[in-house]
C-alpha positions as CSV (number, residue, x, y, z in Angstrom):
1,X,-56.1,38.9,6.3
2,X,-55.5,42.0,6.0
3,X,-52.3,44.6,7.5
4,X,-51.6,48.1,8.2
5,X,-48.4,49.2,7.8
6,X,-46.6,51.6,10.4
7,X,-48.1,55.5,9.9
8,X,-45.1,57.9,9.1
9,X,-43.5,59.8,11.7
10,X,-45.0,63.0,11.6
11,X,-44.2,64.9,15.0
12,X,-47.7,64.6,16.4
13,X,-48.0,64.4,20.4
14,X,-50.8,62.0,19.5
15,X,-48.9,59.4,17.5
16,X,-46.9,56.5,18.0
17,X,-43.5,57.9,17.4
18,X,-41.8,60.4,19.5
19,X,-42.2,63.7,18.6
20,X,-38.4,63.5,17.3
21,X,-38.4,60.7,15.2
22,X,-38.4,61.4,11.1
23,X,-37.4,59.9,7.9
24,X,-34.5,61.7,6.2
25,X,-34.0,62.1,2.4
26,X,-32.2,59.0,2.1
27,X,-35.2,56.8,3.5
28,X,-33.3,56.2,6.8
29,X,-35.1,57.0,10.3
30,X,-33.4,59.1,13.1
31,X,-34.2,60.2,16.5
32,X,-33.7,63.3,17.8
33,X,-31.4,63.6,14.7
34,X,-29.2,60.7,15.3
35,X,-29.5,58.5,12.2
36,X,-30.7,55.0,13.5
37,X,-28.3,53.4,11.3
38,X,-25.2,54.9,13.1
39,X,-26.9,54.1,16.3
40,X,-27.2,50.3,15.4
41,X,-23.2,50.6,14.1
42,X,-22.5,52.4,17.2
43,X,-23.8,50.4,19.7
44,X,-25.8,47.1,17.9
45,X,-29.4,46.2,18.1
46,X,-31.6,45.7,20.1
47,X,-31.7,48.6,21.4
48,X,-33.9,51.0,22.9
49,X,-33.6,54.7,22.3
50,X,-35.5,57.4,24.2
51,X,-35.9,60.7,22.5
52,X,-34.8,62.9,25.9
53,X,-36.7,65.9,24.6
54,X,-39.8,64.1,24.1
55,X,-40.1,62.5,27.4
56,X,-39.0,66.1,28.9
57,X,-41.9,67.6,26.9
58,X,-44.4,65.4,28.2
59,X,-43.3,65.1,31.7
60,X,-43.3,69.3,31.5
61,X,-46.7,68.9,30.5
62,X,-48.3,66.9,33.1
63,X,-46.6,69.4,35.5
64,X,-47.7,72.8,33.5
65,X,-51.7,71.1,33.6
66,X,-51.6,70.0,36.7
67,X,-50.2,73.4,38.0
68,X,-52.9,75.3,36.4
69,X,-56.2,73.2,36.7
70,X,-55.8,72.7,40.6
71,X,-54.3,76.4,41.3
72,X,-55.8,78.8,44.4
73,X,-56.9,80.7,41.5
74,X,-59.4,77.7,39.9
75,X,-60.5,77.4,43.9
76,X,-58.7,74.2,44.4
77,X,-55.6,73.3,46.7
78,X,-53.0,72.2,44.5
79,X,-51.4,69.1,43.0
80,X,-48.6,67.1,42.9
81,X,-46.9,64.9,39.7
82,X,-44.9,61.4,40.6
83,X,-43.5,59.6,37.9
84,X,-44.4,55.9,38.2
85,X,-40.7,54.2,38.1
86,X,-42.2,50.8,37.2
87,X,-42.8,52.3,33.9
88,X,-38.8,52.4,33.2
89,X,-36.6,54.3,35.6
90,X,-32.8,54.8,35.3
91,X,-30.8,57.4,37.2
92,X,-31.2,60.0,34.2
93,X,-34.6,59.7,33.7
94,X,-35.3,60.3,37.7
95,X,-33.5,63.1,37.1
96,X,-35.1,64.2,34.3
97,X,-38.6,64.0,35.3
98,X,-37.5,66.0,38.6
99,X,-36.3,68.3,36.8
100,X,-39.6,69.0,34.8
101,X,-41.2,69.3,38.0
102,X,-42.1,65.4,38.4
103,X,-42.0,63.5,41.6
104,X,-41.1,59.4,41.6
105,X,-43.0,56.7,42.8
106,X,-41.1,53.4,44.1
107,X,-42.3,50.7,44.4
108,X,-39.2,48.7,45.7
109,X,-36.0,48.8,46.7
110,X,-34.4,49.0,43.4
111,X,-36.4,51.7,42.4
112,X,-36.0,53.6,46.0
113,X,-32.4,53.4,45.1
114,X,-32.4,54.7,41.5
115,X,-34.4,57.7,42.9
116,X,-31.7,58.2,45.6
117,X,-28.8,57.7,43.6
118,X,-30.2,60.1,41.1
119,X,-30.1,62.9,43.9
120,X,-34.0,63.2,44.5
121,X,-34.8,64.5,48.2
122,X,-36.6,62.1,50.4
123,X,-40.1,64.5,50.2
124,X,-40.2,64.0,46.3
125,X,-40.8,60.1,46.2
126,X,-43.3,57.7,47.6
127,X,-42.9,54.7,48.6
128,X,-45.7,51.9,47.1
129,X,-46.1,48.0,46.6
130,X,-48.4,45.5,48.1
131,X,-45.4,44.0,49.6
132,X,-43.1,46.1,51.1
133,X,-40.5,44.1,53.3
134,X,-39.6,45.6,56.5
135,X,-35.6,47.2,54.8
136,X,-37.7,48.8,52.0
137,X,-39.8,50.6,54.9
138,X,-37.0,51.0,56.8
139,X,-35.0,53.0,54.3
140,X,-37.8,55.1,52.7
141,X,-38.1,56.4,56.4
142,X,-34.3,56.8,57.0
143,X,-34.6,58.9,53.7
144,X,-37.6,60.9,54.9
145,X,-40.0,59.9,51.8
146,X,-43.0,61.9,51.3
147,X,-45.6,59.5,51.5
148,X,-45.4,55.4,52.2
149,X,-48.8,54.3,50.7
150,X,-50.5,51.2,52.9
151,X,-51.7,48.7,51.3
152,X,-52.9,46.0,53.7
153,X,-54.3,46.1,57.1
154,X,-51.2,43.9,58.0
155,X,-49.1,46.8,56.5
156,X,-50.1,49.2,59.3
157,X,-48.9,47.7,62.4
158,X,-45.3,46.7,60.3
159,X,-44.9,50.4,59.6
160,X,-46.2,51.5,62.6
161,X,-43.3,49.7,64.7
162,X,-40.6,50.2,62.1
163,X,-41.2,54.4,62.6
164,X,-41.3,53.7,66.1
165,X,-38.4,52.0,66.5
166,X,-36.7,55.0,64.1
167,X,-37.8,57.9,66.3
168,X,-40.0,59.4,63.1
169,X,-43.4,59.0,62.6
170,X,-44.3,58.4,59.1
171,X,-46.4,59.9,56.9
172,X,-48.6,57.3,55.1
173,X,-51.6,56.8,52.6
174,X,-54.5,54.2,52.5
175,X,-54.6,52.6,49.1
176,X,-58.8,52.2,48.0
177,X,-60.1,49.5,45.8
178,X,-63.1,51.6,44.4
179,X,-64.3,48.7,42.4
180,X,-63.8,50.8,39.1
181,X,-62.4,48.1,36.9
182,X,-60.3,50.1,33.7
183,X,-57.8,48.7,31.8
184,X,-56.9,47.5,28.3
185,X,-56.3,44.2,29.9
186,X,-57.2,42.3,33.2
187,X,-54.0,42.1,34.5
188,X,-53.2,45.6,34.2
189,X,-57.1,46.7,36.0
190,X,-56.4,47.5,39.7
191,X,-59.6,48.2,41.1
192,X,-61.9,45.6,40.9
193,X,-62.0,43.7,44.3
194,X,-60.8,40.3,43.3
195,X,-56.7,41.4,43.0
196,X,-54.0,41.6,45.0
197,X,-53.5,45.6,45.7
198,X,-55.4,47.7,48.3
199,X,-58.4,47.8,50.8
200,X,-62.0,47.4,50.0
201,X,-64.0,50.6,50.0
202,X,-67.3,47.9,49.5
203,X,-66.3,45.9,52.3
204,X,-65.2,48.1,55.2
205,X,-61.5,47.3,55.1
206,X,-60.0,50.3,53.9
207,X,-62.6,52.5,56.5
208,X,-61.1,50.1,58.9
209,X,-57.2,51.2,57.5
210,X,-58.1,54.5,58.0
211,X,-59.5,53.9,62.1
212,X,-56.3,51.9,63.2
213,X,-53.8,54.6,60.8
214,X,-55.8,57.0,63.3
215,X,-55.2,55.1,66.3
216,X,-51.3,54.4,66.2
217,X,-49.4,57.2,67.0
218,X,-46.1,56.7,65.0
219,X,-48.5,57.3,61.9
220,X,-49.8,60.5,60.2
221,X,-52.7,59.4,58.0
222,X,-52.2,62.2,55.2
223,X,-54.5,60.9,52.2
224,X,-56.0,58.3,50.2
225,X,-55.0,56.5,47.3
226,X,-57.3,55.4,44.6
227,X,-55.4,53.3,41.3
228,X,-58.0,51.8,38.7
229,X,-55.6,50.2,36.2
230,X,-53.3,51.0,33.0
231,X,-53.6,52.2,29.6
232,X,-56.7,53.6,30.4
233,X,-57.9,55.6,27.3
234,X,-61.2,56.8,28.6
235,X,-61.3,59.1,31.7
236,X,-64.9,58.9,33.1
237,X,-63.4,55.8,35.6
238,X,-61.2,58.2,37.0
239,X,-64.2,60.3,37.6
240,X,-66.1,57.7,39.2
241,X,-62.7,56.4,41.5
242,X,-62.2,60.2,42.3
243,X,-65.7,60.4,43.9
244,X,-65.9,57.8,46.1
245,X,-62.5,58.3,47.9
246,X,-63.4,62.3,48.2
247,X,-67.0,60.5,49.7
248,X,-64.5,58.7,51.9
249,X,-62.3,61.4,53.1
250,X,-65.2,63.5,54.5
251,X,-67.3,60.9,55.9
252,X,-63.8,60.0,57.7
253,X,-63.9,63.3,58.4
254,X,-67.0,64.2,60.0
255,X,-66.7,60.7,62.0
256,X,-63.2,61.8,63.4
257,X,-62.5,65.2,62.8
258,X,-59.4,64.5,60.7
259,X,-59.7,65.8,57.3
260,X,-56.8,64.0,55.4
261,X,-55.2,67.2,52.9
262,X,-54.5,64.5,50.1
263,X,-56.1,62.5,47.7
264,X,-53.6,60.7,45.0
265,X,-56.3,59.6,42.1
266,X,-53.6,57.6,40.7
267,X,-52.1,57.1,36.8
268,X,-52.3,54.8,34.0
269,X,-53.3,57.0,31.1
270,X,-52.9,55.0,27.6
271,X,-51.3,55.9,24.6
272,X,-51.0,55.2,20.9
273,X,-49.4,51.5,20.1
274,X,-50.8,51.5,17.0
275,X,-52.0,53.8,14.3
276,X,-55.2,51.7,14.9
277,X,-55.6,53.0,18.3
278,X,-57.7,56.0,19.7
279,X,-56.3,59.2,20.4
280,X,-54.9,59.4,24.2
281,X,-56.2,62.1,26.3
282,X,-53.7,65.3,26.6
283,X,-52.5,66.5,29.6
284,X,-54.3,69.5,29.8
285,X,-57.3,67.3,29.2
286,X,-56.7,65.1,32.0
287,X,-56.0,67.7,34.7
288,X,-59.5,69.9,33.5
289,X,-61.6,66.5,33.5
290,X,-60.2,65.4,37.1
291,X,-60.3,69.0,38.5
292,X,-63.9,70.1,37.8
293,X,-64.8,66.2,39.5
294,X,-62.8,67.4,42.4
295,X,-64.5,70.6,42.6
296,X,-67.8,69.8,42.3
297,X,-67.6,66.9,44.6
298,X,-66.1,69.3,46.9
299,X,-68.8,71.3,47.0
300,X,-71.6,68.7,47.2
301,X,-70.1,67.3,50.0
302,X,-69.6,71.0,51.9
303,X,-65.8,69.9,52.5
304,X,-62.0,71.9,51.6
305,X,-61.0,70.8,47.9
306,X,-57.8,68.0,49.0
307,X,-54.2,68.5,47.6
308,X,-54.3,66.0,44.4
309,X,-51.7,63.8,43.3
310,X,-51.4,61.6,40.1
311,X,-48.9,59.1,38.9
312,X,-48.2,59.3,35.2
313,X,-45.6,56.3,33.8
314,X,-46.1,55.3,30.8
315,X,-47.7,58.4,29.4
316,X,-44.2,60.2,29.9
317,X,-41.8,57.4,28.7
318,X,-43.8,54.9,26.5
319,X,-44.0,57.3,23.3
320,X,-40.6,58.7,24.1
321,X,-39.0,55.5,23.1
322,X,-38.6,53.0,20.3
323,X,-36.3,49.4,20.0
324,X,-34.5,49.0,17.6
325,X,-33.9,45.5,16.0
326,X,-31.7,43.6,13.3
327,X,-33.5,41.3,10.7
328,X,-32.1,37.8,10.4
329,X,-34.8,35.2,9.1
330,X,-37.2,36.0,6.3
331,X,-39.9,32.9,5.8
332,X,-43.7,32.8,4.1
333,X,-45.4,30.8,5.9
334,X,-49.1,29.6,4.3
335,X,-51.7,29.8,6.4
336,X,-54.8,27.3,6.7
337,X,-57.8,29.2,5.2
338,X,-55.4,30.3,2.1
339,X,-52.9,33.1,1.8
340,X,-49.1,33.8,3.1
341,X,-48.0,35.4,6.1
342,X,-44.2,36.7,6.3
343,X,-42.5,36.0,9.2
344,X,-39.8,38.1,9.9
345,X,-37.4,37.2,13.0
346,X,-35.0,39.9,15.0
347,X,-32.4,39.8,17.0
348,X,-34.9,40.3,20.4
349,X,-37.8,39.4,21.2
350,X,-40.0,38.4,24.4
351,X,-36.8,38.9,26.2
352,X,-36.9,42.7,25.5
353,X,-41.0,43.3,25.3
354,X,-43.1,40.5,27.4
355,X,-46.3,42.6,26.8
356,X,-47.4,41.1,23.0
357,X,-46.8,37.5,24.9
358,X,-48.3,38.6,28.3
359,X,-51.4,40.6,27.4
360,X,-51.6,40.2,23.6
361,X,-50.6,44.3,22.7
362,X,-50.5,45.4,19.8
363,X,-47.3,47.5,18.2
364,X,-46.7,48.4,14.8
365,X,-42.7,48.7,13.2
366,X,-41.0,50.5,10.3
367,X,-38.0,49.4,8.2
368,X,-35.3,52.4,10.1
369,X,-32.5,51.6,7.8
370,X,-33.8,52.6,4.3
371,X,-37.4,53.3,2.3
372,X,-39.0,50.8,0.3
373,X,-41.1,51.2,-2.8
374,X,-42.1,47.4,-2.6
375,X,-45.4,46.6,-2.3
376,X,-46.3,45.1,1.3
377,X,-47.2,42.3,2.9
378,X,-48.5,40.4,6.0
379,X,-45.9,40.5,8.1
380,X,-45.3,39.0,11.5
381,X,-42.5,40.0,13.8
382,X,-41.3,37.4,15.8
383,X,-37.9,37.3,18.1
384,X,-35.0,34.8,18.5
385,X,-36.5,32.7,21.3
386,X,-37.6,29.2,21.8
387,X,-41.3,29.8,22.1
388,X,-44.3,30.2,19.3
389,X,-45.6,33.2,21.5
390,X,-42.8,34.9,21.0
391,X,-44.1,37.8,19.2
392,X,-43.3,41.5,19.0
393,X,-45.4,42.7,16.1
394,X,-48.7,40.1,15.6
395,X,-49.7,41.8,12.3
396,X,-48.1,44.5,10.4
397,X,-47.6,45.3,6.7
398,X,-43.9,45.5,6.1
399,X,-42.4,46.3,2.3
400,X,-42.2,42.6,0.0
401,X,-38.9,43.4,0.2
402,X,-37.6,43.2,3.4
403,X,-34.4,41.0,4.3
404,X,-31.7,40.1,6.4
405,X,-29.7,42.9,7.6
406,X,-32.5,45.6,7.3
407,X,-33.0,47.5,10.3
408,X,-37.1,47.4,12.3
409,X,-37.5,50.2,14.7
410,X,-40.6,49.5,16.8
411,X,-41.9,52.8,18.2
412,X,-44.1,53.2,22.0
413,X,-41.5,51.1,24.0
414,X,-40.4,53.1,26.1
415,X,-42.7,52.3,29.0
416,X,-42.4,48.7,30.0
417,X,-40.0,47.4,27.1
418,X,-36.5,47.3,29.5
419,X,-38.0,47.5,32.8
420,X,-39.8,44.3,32.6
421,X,-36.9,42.7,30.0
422,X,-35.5,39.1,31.0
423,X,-32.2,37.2,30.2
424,X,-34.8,34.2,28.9
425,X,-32.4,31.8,26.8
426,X,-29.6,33.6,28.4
427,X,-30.1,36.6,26.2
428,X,-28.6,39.4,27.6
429,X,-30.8,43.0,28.0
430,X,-30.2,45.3,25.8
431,X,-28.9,49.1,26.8
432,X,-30.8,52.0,26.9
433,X,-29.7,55.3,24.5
434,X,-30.6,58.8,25.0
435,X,-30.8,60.2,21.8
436,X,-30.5,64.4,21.4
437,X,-29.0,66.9,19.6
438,X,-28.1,64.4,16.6
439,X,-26.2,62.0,19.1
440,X,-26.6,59.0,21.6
441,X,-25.3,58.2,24.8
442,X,-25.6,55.3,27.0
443,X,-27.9,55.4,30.2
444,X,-28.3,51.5,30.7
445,X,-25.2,49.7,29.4
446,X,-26.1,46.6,27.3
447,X,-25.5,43.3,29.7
448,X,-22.8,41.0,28.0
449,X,-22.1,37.4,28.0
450,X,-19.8,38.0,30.7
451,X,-22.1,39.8,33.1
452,X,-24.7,36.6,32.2
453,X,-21.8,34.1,33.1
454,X,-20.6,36.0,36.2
455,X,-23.8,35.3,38.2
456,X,-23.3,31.7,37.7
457,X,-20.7,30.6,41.1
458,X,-21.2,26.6,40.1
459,X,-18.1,24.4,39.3
């Protein structure tokens, strides 16, 4: 067995730290120039910190690629950016991605609100979810929401009556399984027909979505929606997805003589976990790869080049943030085919990233509080809960001399990390920081014992 120990920050796009994060003379990681150990004095650990300049920068640069690969100019009809909120959202990161030009997709109520409370206009969020009860329908219309994506041929009568009944009639999107199955994990690849989300291309049901969206008046049928799954590092399945739904649209098109002005082709590009990983795709790559596939399908099929849409979540936030964790227990543990691996146990765990227990990622972490000029060893970090999968780091090499009290920052948590965080073992969530300008400020406070007990009305 052997370990790789965290790569240094070095303000690459491409790496696993935010562009923000470096060591300073004393050995001590900050973000943003906020010294990670005043921010664990400050506020305690875990935390997560998002470097607010890096997520800006790379929200700005979906919107700056996307601008300019689908403009008039490159014969194409523009596109449109929305933020996937299940990635993390909080009212000042809604605002931030707006205000680099990003839309936000909701996928339920909670979300719907955070967009709404953060001051977004109806138009700029769509509504999503495989599930959407009738009050999440209901108050996406009463807000005027740009788009209400359908994702079941049960869906479309639901909505259908809800506009009806609201004197609107709402615009709405058919959600296409393509059968493209991409993802780093099975549970994350959206596309492939057995799954929960959207309607067959294969087996007639989404061409059927399309008829009946036609047929109901209270219903503007405005584009297709094609999602293939998440951390998706290679972009030729996009190209695949994106082909079949344009095949869709004008074959809908010369059957009915509707030709649906959108296409959404969707999100999940990966990013770096590790410094084993492969490079992610950059913006500007994305938008060239997907816009020449629109334009030549385009012209094959003799119809007008669609208004595109893409939902980028974790490829904004997820290298914009890092957790930051306490050591408590050091043990060597001796392993059965010989040698020693280090456990090394934090003050989170599963309750603050699910993803190492749910879909066996991979992350890598770095002593924040100080250097080391140990040697290394086989390190696993494990949290404070009572389960053996509760792992946040499966292998990393860590200084010999690590010990209770040292600081662990774990970097390419942003995406995923709080919004899918739990109160298992009655732990409470830990807040979210904004670090800038050599400070931090609190946009999630951290959930006490007291908010844990006050949802518990027994005697």
């Amino acid at each position: 067995m052997s370990s790789t120990p965290a790569p240094e920050p070095d303000g690459a796009t491409t790496g696993v730290w935010s562009t923000g994060v470096a060591r300073s003379a004393g050995g001590a990681l900050a973000v943003a120039g906020a010294d990670l150990r005043e921010v664990a004095a400050e506020h305690g650990t875990p935390a997560y910190v998002l470097d607010e300049a890096d997520l800006r920068r790379r929200a700005r640069g979906f919107t700056e690629a996307f601008t300019d690969a689908f403009s008039a100019d490159a014969g194409l009809a523009g596109a449109d950016v929305y933020y996937a909120g299940k990635a993390f959202l909080s009212v000042a990161v809604a605002r931030w991605v707006h205000e680099e030009g990003l839309r936000v997709d909701a996928s339920t109520a909670g979300e719907l609100a955070v967009a709404l409370r953060a001051g977004l206009p109806g138009e700029a969020i769509g509504l999503h979810g495989n599930n959407k009860s009738d009050a999440e329908i209901s108050t996406a219309l009463e807000h005027g929401v740009g788009r209400i994506v359908v994702d079941s041929l049960a869906e479309i009568p639901r909505v259908a009556g809800i506009a009806a009944r609201a004197g609107v009639r709402a615009p709405v999107m058919v959600r296409v399984t393509t059968g493209v199955h991409a993802g780093g994990h099975q549970f994350i690849a959206t596309a492939h027909e057995d799954q929960k989300f959207g309607l067959s291309l294969a087996s007639g049901a989404a061409r059927k979505a399309v008829e009946e969206i036609l047929a109901t008046d209270a219903l503007d049928l405005i584009g297709l929606h094609s999602h293939i799954g998440s951390q998706i590092l290679d972009l030729d399945g996009f190209a695949v997805a994106a082909r079949a739904v344009l095949r869709l649209r004008a074959e809908v098109a010369q059957a009915t003589g509707h030709l649906m002005p959108e296409v959404d082709l969707g999100g999940g590009y990966g990013i770096r976990y590790t410094d084993a990983d492969d490079v992610p795709p950059a913006p500007d790559e994305i938008a060239g790869r997907l816009a020449a596939v629109v334009r030549e399908t385009c012209q094959e099929l003799g119809s007008p080049p669609p208004r595109v849409s893409i939902e980028p979540g974790r490829s904004v936030v997820g290298p914009a943030g890092l957790t930051l964790y306490t050591v408590g227990t050091v043990k060597d543990v001796a392993l059965d085919g010989g040698g020693v691996r280090t456990y090394v146990s934090v003050d989170g765990g599963m309750s603050d990233n699910i993803r190492p227990a749910l879909y066996g990622a991979a992350y890598t972490a770095a002593l924040a509080n100080r250097s080391s000029d140990a040697g290394t060893v086989d390190a696993r970090v494990v949290g404070k809960h009572c389960e053996s999968g509760d792992i946040v780091v499966h292998d990393v090499a860590l200084p010999a001399d690590v010990r209770a009290g040292d600081l662990l920052a774990v970097p390419a948590t942003g995406a995923y990390g709080r919004s899918m965080a739990s109160t298992y073992n009655l732990v409470p969530r830990p807040p979210v920081l904004a670090a800038a300008d050599g400070r931090t400020r609190v946009l999630v406070r951290r959930e006490t014992l007291e908010d844990v007990l006050g949802l518990d009305v027994g005697t």
